[in-house]
C-alpha positions in Angstrom: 15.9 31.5 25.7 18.8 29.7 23.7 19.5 27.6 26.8 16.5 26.4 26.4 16.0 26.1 23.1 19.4 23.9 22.9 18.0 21.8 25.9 14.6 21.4 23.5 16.6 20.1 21.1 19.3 18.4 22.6 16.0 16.5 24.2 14.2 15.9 21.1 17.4 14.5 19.6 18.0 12.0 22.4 14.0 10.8 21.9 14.6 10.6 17.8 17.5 8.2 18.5 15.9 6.2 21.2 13.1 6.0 18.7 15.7 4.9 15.9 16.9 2.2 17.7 13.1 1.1 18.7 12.1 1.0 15.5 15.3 -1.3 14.3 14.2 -3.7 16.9 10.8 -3.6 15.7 11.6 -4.5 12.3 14.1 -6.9 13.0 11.6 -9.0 15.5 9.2 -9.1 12.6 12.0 -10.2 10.1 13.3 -12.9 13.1 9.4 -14.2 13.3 8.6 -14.8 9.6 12.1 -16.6 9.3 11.3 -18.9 12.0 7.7 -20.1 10.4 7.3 -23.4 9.1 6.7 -22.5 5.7 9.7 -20.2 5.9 11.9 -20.6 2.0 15.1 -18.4 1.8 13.4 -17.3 -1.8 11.6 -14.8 0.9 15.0 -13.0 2.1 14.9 -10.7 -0.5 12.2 -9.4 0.3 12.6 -9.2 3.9 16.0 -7.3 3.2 14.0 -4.8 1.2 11.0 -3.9 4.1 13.8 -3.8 6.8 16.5 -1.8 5.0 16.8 2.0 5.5 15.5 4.3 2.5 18.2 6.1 0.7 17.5 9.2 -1.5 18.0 7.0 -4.7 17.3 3.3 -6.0 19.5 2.0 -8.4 20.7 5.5 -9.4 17.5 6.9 -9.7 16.3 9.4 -7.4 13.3 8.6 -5.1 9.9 10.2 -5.1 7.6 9.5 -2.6 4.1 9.6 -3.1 1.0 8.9 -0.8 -1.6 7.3 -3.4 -1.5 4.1 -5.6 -3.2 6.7 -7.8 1.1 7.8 -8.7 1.7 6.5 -12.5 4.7 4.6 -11.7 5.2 4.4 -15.4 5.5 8.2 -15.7 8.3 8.7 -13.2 10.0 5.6 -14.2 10.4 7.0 -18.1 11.3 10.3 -16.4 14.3 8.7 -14.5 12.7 8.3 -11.0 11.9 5.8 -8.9 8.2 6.4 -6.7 7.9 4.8 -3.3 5.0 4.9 -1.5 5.1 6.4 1.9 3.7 4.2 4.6 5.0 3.1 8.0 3.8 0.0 10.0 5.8 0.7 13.1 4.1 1.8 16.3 7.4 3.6 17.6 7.1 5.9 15.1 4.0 7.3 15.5 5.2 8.1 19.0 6.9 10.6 17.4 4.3 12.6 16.0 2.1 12.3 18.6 2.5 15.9 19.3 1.6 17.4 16.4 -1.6 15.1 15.3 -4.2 14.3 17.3 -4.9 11.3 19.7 -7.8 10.2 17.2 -5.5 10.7 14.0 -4.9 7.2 11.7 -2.4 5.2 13.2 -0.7 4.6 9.4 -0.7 8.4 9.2 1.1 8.9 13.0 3.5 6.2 12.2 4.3 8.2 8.1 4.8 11.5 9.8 6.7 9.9 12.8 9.2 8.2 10.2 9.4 11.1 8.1 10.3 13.2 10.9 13.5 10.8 11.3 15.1 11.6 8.3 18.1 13.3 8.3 18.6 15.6 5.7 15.2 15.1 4.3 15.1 13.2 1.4 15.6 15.3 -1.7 13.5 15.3 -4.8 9.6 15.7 -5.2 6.8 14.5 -3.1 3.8 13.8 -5.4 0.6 13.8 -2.5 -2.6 12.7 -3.2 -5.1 15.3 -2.0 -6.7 13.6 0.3 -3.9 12.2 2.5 -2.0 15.3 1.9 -5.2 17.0 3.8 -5.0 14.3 6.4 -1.3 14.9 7.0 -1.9 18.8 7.3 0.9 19.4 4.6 3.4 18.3 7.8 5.9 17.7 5.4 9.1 19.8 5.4 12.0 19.9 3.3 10.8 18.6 0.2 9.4 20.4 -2.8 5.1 18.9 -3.5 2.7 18.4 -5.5 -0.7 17.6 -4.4 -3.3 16.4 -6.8 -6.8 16.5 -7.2 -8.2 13.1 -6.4 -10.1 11.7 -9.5 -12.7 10.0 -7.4 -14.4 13.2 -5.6 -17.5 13.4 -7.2 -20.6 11.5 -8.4 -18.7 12.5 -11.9 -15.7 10.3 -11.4 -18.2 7.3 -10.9 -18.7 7.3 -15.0 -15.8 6.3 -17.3 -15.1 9.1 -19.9 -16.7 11.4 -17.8 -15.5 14.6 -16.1 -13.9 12.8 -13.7 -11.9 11.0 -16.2 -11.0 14.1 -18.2 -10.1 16.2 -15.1 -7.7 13.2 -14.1 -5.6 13.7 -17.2 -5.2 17.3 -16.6 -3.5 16.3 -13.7 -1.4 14.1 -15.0 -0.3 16.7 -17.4 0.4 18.7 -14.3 2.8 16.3 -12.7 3.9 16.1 -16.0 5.6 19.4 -16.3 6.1 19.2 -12.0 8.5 16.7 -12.2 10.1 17.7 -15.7 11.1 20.8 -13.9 12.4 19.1 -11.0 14.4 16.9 -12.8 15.4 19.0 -15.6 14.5 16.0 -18.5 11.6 16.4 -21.5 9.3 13.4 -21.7 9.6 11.5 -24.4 7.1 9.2 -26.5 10.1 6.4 -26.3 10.8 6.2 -22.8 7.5 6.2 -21.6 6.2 3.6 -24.2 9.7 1.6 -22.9 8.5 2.0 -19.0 4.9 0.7 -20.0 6.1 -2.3 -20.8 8.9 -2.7 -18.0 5.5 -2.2 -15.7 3.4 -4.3 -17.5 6.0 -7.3 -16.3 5.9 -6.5 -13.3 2.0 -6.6 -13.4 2.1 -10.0 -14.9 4.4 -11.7 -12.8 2.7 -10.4 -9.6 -0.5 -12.2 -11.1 1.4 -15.4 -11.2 1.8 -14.8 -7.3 -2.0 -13.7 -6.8 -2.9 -17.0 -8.8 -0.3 -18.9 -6.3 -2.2 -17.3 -3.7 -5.3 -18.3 -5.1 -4.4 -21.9 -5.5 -3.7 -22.3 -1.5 0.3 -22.8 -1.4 0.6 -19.0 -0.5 0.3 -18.1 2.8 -1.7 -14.5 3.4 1.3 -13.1 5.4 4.5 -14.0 2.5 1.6 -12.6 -0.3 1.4 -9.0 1.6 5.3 -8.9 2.5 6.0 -9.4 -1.2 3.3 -6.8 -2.0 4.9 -4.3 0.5 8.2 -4.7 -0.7 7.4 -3.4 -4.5 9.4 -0.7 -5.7 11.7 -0.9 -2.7 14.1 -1.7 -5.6 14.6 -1.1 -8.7 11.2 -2.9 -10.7 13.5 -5.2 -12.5 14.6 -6.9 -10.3 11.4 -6.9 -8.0 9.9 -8.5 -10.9 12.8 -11.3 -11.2 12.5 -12.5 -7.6 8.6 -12.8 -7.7 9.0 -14.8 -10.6 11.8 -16.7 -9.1 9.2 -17.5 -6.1 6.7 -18.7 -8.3 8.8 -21.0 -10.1 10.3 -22.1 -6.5 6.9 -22.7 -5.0 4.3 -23.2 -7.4 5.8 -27.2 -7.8 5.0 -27.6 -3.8 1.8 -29.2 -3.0 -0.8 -27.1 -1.4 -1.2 -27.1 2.4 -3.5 -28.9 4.5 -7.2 -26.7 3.8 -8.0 -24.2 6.1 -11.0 -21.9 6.1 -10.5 -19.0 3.5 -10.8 -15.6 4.2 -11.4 -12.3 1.9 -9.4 -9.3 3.3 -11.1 -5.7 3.1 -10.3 -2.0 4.4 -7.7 -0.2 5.6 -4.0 -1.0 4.3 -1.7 -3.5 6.3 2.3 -2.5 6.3 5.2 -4.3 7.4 5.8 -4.9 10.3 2.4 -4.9 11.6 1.4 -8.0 10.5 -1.0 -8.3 13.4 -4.0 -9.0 11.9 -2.8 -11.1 9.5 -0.8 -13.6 12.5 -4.5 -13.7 14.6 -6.6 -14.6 11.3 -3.6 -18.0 10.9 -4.1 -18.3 15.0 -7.7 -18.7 14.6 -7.2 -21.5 12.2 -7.8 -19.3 9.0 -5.5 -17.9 6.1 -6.4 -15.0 3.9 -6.3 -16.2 -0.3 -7.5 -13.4 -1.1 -8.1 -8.9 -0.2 -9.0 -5.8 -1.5 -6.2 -4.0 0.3 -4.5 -1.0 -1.4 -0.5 -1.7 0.4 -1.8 -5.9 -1.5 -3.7 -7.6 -4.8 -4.1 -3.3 -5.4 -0.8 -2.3 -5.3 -1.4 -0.8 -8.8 -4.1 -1.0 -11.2 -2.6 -2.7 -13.6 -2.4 -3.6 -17.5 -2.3 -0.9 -19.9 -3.8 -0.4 -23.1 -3.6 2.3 -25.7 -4.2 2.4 -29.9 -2.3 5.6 -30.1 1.0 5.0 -29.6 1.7 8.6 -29.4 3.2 10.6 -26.4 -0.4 11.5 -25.4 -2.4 9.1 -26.6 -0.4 7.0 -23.5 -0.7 9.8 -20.7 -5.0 9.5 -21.8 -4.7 5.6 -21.8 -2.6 6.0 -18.0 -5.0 8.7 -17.1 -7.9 6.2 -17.9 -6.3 3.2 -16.4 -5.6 4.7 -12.9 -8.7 6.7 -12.8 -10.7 3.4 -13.4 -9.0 1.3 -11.6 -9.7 3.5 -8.2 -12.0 1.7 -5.8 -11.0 3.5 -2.7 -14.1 4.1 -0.1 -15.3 6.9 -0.8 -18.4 9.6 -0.3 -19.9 9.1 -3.4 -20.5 6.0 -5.2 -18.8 2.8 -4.1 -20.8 0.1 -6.1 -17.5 -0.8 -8.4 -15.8 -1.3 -5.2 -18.1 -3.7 -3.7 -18.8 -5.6 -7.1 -15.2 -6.4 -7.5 -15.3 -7.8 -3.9 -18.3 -9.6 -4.3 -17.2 -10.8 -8.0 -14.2 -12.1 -6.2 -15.5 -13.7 -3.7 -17.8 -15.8 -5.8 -15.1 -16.5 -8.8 -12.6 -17.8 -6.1 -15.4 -19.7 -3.3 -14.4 -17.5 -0.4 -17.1 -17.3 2.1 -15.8 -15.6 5.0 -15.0 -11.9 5.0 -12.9 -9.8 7.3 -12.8 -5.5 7.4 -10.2 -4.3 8.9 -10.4 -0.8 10.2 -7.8 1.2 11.1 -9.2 3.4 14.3 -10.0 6.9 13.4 -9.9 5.7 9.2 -13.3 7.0 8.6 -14.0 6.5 4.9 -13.8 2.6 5.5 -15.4 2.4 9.0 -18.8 4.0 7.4 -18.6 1.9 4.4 -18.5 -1.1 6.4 -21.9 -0.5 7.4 -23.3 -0.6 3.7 -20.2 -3.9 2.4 -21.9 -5.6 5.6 -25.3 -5.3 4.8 -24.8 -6.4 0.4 -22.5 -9.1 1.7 -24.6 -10.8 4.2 -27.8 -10.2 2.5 -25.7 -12.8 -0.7 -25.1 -15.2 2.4 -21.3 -14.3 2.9 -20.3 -14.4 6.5 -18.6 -10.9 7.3 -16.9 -9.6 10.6 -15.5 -6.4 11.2 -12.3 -6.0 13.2 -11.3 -2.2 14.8 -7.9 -2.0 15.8 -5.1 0.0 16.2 -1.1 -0.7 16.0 -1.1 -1.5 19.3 -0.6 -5.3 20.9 -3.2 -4.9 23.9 -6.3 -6.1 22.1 -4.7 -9.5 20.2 -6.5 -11.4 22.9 -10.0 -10.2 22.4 -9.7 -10.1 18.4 -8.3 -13.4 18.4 -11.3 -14.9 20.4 -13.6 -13.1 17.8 -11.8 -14.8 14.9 -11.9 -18.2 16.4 -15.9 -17.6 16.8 -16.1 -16.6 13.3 -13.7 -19.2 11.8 -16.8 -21.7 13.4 -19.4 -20.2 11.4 
């Protein structure tokens, strides 16, 4: 029995560093690629260092936390001396190594998470905040790290109505994580360091909208906008927030591009290094200016506003501001989600809609049937694309593009 167990092992290790090694190749061939495009600016190698760089347990001296949801308050583990990542892996090699313990129909986002996460060694220390859903969708297949998995704030027709229960059950969550991660790091939260991390957030929110307005004006290229996106809070937010401004200011003097067909971006997320998508809508003669993509523009929700300046008058204000801010596909009622889509397709001229959906990513494949039918029945042009991380079916969604780009 221990011969074979060590053989197991010894066999297992062998595959996790073949898969190591894959998975550098991977995300040096995507780094190679974007350095080689035309509209290629070394302003971009920051970022590209940050999505190809391996994860250590801290950032800048503060430990990491990885979470699963844009739904994390970034501000709260920020003023509590942490530093949230969101966990997400575009590489195909990984999910090979998860393929065992999920099955063949499983998201290939979530194959690829648990496949990464399998290939740290120790696992990383520190919290895990989850959000509920995902964690459900992961089957708590997460070892070696302590959790917290909370309540979704969208479940429900309730959640639909600002100031509702929805609302109110959301900041009882928040005071959960709250006391979660002020036992795990052994600090109080105070009124001054959160109010401090508000604002070092609310710069980083208002120079990433100088980028989505660059986007906007045509000089950004869909694939630099999402690699930038990816890359936040691979360092510390500071200096994220320096180098997209230093972009902008770089860039923003260029003139535009020769005009190609715009595109609007829905569904499921899109993380370095599968870009693949993003490559075939270019090929097909079309650039995206503009998405609705939670890993992109949503990275987080935003601005935030409070009249009481006191330790809980901010957790309501980030309890309201994330709560409302949540647009994911959902069960229940979706209409916010598809009026900001429609609302942006209509402030910003884009005619021409592409869903992307991730095989076996349910929620978004069955609202596509409802986003199809509002968006055509306003004259947008929509076409959904079903894919997977896999190379094999380039050919045939490239030849639907082209046909679409035509319309």
């Amino acid at each position: 029995m221990t011969h074979n167990s060590d053989t197991s092992h010894h066999r297992q290790r062998k595959l996790m560093e073949k898969i190591r090694r894959e998975i550098r190749s991977e995300l040096d061939e995507a780094r190679l690629h974007l350095q080689q495009r035309a509209d290629y600016h070394p302003v971009w190698d920051y970022f590209l260092n940050l999505l190809t760089r391996p994860m250590g347990p801290d950032i800048q001296g503060r430990p990491v936390v990885k979470h699963l949801c844009n739904l994390a308050p970034y501000e709260l583990f920020h003023a509590l001396g942490l530093h949230p990542v969101r966990l997400g892996s575009g590489c195909f090699c990984a999910g090979r190594l998860s393929s065992s313990r999920s099955p063949g129909t499983h998201v290939p986002l979530l194959k690829s998470t648990m496949g990464a996460l399998q290939l740290e060694e120790p696992p990383a220390p520190g919290p895990l905040a989850l959000g509920d859903s995902l964690h459900l969708r992961l089957g708590g297949q997460i070892p070696g790290v302590d959790q917290w998995a909370a309540g979704c704030p969208f479940y429900g027709t309730a959640a639909s109505a600002p100031g509702g229960k929805g609302q109110q059950r959301w900041l009882e969550e928040i005071y959960g994580l709250v006391r979660f991660l002020e036992n795990q790091t052994g600090r109080k939260l105070k009124q001054k360091t959160l109010s401090a991390s508000v604002q070092t957030l609310m710069r980083a929110w208002q120079a990433f909208g100088r980028l989505i307005e660059l986007r906007r004006k045509r000089v950004l290229a869909g694939v630099w906008f999402t690699a930038a996106a990816n890359s936040f809070m691979l360092d510390a937010v500071e200096m994220w927030t320096e180098q997209v401004h230093m972009v902008v200011d770089t860039l923003g003097t260029q003139p535009p591009p020769p005009a190609r067909n715009g595109v609007f971006l829905a569904g499921s997320p899109i993380i370095f290094p599968n870009f693949k998508l993003l490559y075939l809508i270019e090929a097909a003669g079309m650039d995206v200016y503009g998405d609705d993509l939670c890993t992109s523009e949503r990275i987080w929700p935003g601005a935030l506003c409070y009249d009481d300046p006191s330790l809980h008058g901010i957790l309501r204000a980030l309890a309201g501001r994330y709560h409302n801010a949540c647009i994911c596909p959902t069960f229940a009622d979706n209409e916010r989600r598809i009026n900001s889509i429609l609302n942006t397709l209509q402030l910003h001229r884009i005619q021409r809609v592409v869903f992307h959906v991730l095989k076996g990513c349910h929620p978004f494949d069955i609202e596509g049937f409802n986003l199809e039918s509002r968006l055509k029945s306003r004259g947008y042009n929509f076409l959904k694309i079903e894919t997977d991380y896999v190379q094999e079916d380039s050919r045939n969604i490239l030849t639907r593009l082209e046909a679409f780009g035509r319309i």
